[in-house]
N, C-alpha and C positions, 0 to 999 in steps of 0.2 A: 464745783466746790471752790477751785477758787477765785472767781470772780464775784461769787455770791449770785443771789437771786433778789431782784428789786431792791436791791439796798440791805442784804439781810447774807449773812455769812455762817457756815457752817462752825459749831464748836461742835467738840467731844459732849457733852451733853447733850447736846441735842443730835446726834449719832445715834446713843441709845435705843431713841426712840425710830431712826429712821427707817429701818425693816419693817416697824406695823402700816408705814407708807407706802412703802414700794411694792409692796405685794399685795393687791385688791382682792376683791372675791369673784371679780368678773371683770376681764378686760379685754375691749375693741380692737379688734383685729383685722384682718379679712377677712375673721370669723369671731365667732362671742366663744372667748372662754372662759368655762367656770370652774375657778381653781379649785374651790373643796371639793372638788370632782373627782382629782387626780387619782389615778393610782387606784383603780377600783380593782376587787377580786374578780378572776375572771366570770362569774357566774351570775353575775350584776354587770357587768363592762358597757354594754348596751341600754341599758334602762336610763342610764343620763342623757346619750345622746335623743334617744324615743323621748323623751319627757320632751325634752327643746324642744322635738320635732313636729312634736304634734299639739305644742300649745303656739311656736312660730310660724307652721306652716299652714296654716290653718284660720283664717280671717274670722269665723263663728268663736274658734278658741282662743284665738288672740281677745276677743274683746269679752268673753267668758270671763275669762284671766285678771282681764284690767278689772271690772267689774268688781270683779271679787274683793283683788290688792286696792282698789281705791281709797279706800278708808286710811289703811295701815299709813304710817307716814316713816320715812327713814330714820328716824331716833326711834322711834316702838320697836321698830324691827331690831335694829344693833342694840338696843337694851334687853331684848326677848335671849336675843343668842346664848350669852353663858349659860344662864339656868335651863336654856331648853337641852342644851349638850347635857346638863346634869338629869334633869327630870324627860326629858322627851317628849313625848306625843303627852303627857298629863299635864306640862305646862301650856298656859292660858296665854292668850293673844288677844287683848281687848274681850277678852270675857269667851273666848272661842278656847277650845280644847287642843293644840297643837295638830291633832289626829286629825280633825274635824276641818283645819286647815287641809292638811296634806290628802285626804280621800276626795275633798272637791278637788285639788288641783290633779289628782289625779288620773279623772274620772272628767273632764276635762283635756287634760293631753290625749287620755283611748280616745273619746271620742273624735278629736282631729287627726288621730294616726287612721281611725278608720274612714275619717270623711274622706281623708287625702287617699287613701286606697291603693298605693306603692307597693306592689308586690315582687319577689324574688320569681326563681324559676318553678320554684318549687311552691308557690301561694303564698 
């Protein structure tokens, strides 16, 4: 803050905005986190990390995946967000039903959770 960055210095104004920066939707770590993750009910807690798990671990679903998101480009997506928090699975993604996104990706991760085949003691 105070040295600045490339020639470029922090005022109050531009503070405002600095929280919608520092806080991403997914950040590089030792591991990938996905912050609108946080904090799930316990009755969902697992269904985030399985989602990741089995469209990451999973080489057929990893490129499922890409396949799919190819098209979409990063301004579609962050333009889609507010109204999809408003309307949900009814709001449209290049002409796709929100729903009709999320049941492939789905459907998608099952399948890689079952390809990868990791089981507890108990099956």
């Amino acid at each position: 803050m105070h040295d600045g960055f490339e020639g470029h210095r922090a005022t109050f104004g531009r503070l405002g905005s600095a929280p919608q920066y520092a806080v991403s939707e997914i950040r590089l770590k030792k591991t990938i986190e996905v912050r609108s993750c946080d904090a799930q009910p316990m009755d969902t807690l697992l269904a985030v990390p399985a989602l990741w798990t089995g469209i990451g671990y999973d080489d057929t679903a990893l490129e499922l995946a890409d396949r799919l998101t190819r098209s979409l480009s990063y301004y579609e997506v962050q333009s889609a967000r507010p109204s999809s928090c408003a309307r949900g699975c009814k709001r449209r993604l290049l002409g796709v039903p929100i729903r009709e996104w999320s049941e492939d990706i789905l459907t998608i991760a099952e399948d890689g959770l079952r390809r990868r085949a990791r089981h507890n003691a108990t099956g």
